[in-house]
C-alpha positions in Angstrom: 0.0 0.0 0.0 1.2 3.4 -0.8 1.3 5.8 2.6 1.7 9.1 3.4 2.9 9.5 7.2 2.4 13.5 8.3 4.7 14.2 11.5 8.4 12.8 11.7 9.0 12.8 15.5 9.3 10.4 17.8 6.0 8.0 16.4 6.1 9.3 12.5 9.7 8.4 11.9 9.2 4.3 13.8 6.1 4.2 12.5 7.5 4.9 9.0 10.5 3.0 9.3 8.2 -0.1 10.2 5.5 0.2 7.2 8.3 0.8 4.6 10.0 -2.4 6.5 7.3 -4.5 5.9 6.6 -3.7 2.4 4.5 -0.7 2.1 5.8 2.5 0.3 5.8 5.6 2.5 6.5 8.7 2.4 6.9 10.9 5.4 6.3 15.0 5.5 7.3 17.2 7.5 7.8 20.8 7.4 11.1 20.5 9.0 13.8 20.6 6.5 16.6 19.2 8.8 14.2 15.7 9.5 13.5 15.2 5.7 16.6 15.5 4.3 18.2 13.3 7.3 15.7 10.6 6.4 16.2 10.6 2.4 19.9 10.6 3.8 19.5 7.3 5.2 19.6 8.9 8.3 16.9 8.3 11.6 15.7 11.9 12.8 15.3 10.0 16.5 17.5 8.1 18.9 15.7 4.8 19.1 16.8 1.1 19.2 16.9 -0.4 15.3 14.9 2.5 13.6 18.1 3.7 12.0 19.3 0.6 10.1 15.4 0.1 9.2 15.5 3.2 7.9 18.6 3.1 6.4 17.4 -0.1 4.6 14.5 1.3 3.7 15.8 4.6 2.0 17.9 2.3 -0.3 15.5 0.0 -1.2 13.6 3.0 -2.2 10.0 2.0 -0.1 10.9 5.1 2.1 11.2 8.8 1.2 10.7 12.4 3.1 9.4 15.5 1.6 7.6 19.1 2.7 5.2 18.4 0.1 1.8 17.7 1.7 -0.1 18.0 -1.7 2.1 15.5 -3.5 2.2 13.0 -0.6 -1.6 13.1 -0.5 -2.4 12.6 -4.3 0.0 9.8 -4.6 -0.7 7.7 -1.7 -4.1 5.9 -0.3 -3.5 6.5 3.0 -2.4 9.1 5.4 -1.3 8.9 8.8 -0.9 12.0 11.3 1.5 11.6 14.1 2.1 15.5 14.5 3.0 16.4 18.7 -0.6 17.3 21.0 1.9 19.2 23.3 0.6 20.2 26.6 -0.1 23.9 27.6 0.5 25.7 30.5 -3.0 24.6 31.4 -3.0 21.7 31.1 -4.9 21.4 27.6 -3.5 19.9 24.7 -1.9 22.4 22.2 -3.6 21.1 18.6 -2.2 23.8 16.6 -0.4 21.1 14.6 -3.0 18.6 14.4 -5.5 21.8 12.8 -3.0 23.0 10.2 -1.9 19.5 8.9 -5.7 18.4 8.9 -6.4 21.9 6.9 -3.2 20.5 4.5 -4.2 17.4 4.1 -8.1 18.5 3.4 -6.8 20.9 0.7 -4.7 18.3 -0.8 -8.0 15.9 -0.9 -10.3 18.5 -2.6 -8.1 18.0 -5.7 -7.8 14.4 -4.9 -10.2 11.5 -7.2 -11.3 8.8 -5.5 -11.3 7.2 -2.0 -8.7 8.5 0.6 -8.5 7.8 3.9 -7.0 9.5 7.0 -5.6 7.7 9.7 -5.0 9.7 13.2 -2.3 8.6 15.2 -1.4 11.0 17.9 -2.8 11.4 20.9 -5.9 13.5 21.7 -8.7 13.6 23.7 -12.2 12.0 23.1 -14.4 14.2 20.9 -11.3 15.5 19.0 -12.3 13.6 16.1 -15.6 14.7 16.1 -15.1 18.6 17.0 -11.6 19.3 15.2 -10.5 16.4 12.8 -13.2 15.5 10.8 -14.9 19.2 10.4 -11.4 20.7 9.6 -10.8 17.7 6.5 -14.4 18.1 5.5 -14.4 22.3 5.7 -11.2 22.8 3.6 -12.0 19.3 1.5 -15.1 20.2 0.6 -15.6 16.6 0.7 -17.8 14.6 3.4 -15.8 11.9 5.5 -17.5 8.7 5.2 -18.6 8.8 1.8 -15.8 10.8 0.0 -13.0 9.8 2.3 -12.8 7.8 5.3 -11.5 8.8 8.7 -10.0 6.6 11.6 -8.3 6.9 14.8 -5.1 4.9 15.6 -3.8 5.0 18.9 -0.2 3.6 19.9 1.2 2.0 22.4 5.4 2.8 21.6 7.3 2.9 24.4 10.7 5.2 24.3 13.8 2.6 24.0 11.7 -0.2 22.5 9.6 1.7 20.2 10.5 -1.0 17.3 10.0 -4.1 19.2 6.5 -2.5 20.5 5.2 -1.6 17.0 5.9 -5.5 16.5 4.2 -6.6 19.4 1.8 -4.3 20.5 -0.4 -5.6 23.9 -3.4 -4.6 21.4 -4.2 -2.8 18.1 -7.2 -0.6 18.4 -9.0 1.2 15.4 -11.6 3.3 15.6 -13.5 3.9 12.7 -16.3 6.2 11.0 -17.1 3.6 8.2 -16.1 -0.1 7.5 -14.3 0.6 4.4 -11.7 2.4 6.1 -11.4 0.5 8.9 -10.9 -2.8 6.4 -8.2 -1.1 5.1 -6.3 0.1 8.2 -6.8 -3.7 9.4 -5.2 -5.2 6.3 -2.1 -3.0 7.3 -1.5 -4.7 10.1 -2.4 -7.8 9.0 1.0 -9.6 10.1 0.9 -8.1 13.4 0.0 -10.8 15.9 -1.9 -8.8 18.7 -6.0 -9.3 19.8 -7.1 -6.5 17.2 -10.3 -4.2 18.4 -12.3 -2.3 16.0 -14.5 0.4 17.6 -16.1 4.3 17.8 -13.3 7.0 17.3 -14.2 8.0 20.8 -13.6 4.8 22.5 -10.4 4.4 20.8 -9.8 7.9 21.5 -9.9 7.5 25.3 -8.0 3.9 25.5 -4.8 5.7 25.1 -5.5 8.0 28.0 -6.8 5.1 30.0 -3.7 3.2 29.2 -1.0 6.3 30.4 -2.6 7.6 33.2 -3.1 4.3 34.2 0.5 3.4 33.6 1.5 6.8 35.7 -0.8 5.9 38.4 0.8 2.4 38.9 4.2 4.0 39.1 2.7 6.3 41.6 1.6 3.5 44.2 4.7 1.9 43.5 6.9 4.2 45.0 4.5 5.2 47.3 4.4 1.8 49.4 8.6 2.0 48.4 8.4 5.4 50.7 6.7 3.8 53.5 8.8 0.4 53.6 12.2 2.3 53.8 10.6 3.8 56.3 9.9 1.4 58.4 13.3 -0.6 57.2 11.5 -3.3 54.7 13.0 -4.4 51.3 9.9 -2.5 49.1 11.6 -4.8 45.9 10.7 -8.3 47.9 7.2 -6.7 48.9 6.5 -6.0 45.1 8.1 -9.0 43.5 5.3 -11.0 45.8 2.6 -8.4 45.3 3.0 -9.6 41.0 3.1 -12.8 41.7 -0.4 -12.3 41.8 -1.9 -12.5 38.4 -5.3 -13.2 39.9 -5.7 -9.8 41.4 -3.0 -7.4 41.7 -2.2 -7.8 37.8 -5.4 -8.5 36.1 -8.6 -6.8 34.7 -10.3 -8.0 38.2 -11.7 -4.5 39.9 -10.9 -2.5 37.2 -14.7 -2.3 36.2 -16.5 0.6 36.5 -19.1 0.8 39.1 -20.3 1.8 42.3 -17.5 2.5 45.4 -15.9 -0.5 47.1 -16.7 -1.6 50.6 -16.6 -4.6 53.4 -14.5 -5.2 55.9 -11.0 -5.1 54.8 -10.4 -2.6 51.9 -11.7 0.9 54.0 -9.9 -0.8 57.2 -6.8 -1.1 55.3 -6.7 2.0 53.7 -7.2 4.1 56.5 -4.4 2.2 58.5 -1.7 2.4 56.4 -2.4 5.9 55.5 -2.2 6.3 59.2 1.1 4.6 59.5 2.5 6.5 56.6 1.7 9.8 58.4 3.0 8.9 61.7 6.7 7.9 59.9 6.4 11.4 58.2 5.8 10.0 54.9 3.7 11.7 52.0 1.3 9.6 50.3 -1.2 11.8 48.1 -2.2 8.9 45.8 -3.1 6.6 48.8 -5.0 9.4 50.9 -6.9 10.2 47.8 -8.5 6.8 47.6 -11.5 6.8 49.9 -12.2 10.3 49.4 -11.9 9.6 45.6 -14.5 6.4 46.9 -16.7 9.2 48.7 -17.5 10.9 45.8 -18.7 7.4 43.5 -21.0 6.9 46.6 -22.9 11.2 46.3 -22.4 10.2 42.4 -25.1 7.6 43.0 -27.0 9.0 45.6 -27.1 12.3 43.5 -28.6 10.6 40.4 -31.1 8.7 42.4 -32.3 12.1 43.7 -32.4 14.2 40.5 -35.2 11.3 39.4 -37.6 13.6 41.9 -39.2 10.7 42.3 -40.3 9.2 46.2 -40.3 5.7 46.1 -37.5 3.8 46.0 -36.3 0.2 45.7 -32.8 -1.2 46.3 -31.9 -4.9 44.6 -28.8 -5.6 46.7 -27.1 -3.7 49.5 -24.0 -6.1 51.0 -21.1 -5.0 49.6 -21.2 -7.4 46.9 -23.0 -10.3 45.3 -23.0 -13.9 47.2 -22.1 -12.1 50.7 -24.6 -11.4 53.2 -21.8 -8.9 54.7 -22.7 -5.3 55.2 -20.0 -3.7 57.0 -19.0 -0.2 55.3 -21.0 -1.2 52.4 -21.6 1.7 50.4 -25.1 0.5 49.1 -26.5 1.0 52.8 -24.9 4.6 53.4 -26.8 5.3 50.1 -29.9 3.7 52.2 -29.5 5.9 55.3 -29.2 9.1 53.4 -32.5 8.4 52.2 -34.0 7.3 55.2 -33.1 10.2 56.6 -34.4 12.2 54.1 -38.0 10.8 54.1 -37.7 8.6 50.9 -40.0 5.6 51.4 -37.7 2.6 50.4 -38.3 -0.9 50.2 -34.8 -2.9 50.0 -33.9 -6.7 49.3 -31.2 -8.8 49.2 -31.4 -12.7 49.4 -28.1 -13.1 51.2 -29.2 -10.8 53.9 -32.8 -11.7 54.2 -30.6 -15.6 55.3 -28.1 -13.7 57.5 -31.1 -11.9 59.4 -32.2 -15.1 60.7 -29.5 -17.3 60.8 -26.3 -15.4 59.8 -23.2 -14.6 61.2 -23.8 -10.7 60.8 -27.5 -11.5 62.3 -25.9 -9.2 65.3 -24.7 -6.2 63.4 -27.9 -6.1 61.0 -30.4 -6.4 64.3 -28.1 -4.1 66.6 -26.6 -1.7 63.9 -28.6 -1.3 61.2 -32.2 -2.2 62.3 -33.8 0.8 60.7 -32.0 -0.7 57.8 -33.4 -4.1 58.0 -37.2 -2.9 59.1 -37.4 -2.0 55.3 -36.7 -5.2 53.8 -38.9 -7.0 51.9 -39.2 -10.6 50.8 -39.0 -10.9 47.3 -37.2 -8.6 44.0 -41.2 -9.2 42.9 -42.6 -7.2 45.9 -39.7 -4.1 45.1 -40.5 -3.6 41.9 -44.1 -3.6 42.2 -44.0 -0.7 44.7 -41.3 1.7 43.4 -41.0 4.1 40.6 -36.9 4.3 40.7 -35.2 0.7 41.1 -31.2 0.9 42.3 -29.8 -2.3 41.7 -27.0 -2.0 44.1 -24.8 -5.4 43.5 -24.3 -7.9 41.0 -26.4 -10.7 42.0 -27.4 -13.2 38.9 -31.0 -12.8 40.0 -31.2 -9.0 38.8 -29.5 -9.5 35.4 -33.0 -9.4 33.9 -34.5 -6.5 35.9 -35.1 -4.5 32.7 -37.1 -7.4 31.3 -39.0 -6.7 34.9 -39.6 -3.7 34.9 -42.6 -1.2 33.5 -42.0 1.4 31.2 -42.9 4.1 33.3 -40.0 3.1 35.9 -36.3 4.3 36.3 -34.1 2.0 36.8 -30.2 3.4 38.4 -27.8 0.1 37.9 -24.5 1.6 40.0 -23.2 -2.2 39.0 -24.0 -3.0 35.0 -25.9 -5.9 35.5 -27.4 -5.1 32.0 -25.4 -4.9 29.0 -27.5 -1.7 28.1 -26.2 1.8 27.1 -27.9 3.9 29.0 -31.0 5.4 28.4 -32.3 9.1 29.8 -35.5 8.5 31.8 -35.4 4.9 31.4 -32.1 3.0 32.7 -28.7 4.9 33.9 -25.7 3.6 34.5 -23.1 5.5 36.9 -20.7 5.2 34.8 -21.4 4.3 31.5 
């Protein structure tokens, strides 16, 4: 495939390097002089493992050239791919100065272009820039209408600095998001020899995966050297404690918890939390990231009981209220704060949960429900039937299998609040709203 790559940095010159390697012709503009005549030199623009023999390779095989002509890259290639710099601003926001004028070159180039291009964006931006900036700017100076006169997609990648190469060859994912299937057929068939799970979605879900995947990245480095602080501290190896902590590839490192949903509770997480932040400030050690996590938990739990109060409706029902499904435990669940807010505030509720309705009689947190919470349990009712036939809102509050059907039954005329997706449902104004989704 013939390919136009717009931005020679840091991603433009490996991604070049790599599509000319594996037998696509490229050409890479950029207006700097200096970058294009050091790549049709043989020559990398970048410090990066492999990329300058690649390119070298490349430029004398002749499948890789530079040039400051956006017009003549456009009209003699099928696709182009923008890797121009999103610097930050003092702000905070993204600069996109470069990503507007090379969309307004590109679109100028495609107004005299026949046929079928397609534009592929590659750096990073935020969710909506697609929508807002990209597409209007290609279509405005175009004149052209993407999805029918030329096809638009977002790219994100995952190119680490000092293994940029090897990480173009074995990505942990390749994500496309697309605005029609014909262009992202085409962007699939160029990594066709890429062996990676390959996810084709809306611009703005990829859009936000790569800011999902750094600031998650960030954050882990964060915690990291966070619990480091507090074990030289206290004199413990932090390298043994976090070569145990991965061991675990059932929690620690996996996708478990990182759904989202309602706040976290029981007995050991908020316990845990709030002692170790405790120790940490009695050794004199800083840890913003771990005091930020139960009021950052706070906030998910007034997220839900704001959205069950903007309904304005009076009667309420709660599916669910231990901490989570197949538990009859109750202790700091979040669910029942939720509950007691509303109590307090004269909502007539009507509550059930099968594990608890058991643990009332016959449990072992019969004690704490009876002597703790028994304004809590005097609401409960005997059957998900008997909630839903008195409530207008319905908050199903864990994910017990029982409620995975609650839209099924439920009438039209209720809202239902789901803080834990138990419905694959997008969610619906007026109807059925998720917390987070």
């Amino acid at each position: 495939m013939n390919i136009s790559i717009f931005g020679l940095g840091y991603v433009g010159a490996v991604s070049a390097g790599c599509l000319a390697r594996d037998g696509h012709t490229v050409i890479g503009v950029d207006p700097n002089v200096t970058k294009v005549q050091l790549i049709n030199s043989g020559l990398s623009p970048i410090v990066e493992k492999d990329i300058d023999r690649i390119i070298r390779e490349c430029v004398n095989r002749g499948t890789l050239t530079a040039s400051t002509n956006v017009s003549e890259a456009v009209q003699t290639t099928d696709v182009s791919i923008i890797c121009v710099g999103t610097p930050s601003q003092l702000n905070g926001s993204l600069d996109l100065s470069y990503v507007r004028r090379v969309c307004e070159e590109i679109g100028a180039a495609l107004s005299a272009k026949p046929g079928f291009h397609i534009v592929v964006m590659r750096s990073t931006i935020l969710p909506g820039t697609m929508r807002e900036i990209v597409i209007p700017t290609l279509e405005s100076t175009s004149g052209k209408k993407a999805g029918r006169d030329f096809g638009v997609c977002n790219n994100p990648e995952f190119l680490r600095e000092g293994t940029a190469v090897y990480d173009y060859d074995n990505p942990p994912k390749t994500v496309i998001g697309e605005t029609d299937q014909r262009s992202g057929d085409t962007l699939q068939s160029i990594y066709a020899n890429i062996s990676a799970p390959l996810i084709r979605a809306d611009i703005e879900t990829a859009e936000m995966v790569k800011y999902a995947d750094n600031v998650w990245h960030a954050l882990k480095v964060g915690f990291a050297n966070e619990i480091g602080n507090i074990c030289k501290a206290m004199d413990i190896d932090s390298h043994k404690v976090m070569d145990i902590f991965c061991l675990d590839q059932k929690l620690n490192l996996s996708s478990y918890y990182l759904k989202p949903g309602f706040a976290f509770g029981g007995s050991c997480l908020p316990k845990d939390i709030r002692a170790l932040t405790f120790k940490a400030k009695a050794l004199d050690v800083e840890t913003p990231i771990l005091n930020s996590i139960l009021p950052a938990n706070r906030i998910q739990i007034e997220r839900g009981l704001s959205m069950i109060m903007a309904t304005g409706k009076r009667r309420v029902g709660v599916l669910g209220f231990s901490f989570k499904a197949g538990t009859d435990d109750l202790r700091e669940s979040p669910i029942v704060e939720v509950i007691e807010t509303l109590v307090g505030k004269g909502y007539d509720l009507s509550i059930y949960d099968k594990n608890v309705s058991l643990a009332k009689t016959m449990g072992s947190n019969r004690d704490y429900i009876l002597n703790h919470i028994p304004h809590v349990s005097r609401l409960m009712v005997e059957s998900m039937e008997d909630v839903v036939a008195n409530c207008e809102v319905i908050v199903v509050g864990n994910s017990s299998e029982e409620f995975s059907d609650i839209l099924q039954k439920t009438r039209s005329d209720q809202i239902i609040i789901d803080l834990v997706r138990v419905s694959p449902a997008k969610s619906e104004h007026g109807r059925y709203e998720g917390i987070c989704w």
